[in-house]
N, C-alpha and C positions, 0 to 999 in steps of 0.2 A: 678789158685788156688795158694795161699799163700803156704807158707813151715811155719811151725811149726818151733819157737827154739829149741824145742827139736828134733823137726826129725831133722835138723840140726845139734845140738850136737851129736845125733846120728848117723849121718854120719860122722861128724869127728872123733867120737870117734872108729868106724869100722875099717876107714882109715888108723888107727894105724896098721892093720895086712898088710903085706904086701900078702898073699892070699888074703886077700879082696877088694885089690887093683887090683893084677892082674885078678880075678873074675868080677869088674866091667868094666875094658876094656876089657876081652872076651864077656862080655854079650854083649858091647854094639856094637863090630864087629858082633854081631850073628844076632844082631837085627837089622845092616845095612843092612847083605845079606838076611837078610826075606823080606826086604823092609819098616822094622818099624824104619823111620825114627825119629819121634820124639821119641819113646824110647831110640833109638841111640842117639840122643840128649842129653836126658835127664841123662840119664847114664854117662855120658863123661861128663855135670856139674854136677853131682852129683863127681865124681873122681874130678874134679879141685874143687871143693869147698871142699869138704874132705881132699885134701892134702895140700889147700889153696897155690895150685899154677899157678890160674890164669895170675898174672902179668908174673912170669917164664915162664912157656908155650908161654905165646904171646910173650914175648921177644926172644925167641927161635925160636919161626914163623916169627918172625922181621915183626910184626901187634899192633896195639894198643889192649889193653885191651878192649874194650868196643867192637870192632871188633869183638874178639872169642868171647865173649859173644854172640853177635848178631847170629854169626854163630851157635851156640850151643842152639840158644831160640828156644820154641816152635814150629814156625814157620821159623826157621833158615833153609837156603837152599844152606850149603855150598859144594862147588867143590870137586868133587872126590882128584885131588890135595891137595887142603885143607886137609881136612877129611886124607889121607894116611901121610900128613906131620903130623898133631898133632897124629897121632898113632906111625909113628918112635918116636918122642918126648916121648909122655908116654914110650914108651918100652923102651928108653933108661932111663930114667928116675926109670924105674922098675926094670934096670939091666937083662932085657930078651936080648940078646946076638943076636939074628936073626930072621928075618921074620918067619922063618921054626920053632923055639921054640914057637911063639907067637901063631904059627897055631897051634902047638901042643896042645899048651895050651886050646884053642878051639874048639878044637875037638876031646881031650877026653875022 
């Protein structure tokens, strides 16, 4: 299913809180350990599309762009590896300081 420009705009426009930032990288760790994988997915592009830091993030995985895409599509079936490197990324990224903040943030 397509995305709407406006759901679009309205993900970037969210983006701009930074709670809403870190809210969708909790969700979308929550929704890794449930086993809902493509919501995981989809949450983690929805965060790089909203902060429209695609190209960053993969240059920081040292991947091509269309790479994390691929890993982040619907039927994207990226490595535990993977997947834990673009979450140190994001959370540094977010200014979350430690694993143990990020968990916190998750769980409470």
């Amino acid at each position: 299913m397509a995305l709407t420009r406006e759901f679009k705009e309205t993900v970037m426009q969210l983006c701009q809180d930074p709670q809403y930032r870190r809210a969708l990288l909790v969700e979308a760790l929550e929704s890794y350990l449930e086993g809902e994988v493509a919501v995981g997915n989809a949450l983690l592009r929805d965060y790089l599309n909203g902060t429209q830091s695609f190209v960053d993030v993969a240059r920081a995985l040292r991947m091509q762009e269309s790479g994390l895409r691929r890993m982040l599509s619907a039927n994207g079936n990226a490595t535990a590896k993977n997947l834990f490197r673009l979450f140190k990324v994001c959370q540094k990224r977010e200014g979350i300081s430690s694993p143990r903040e990020f968990m916190g943030l998750a769980f409470d």
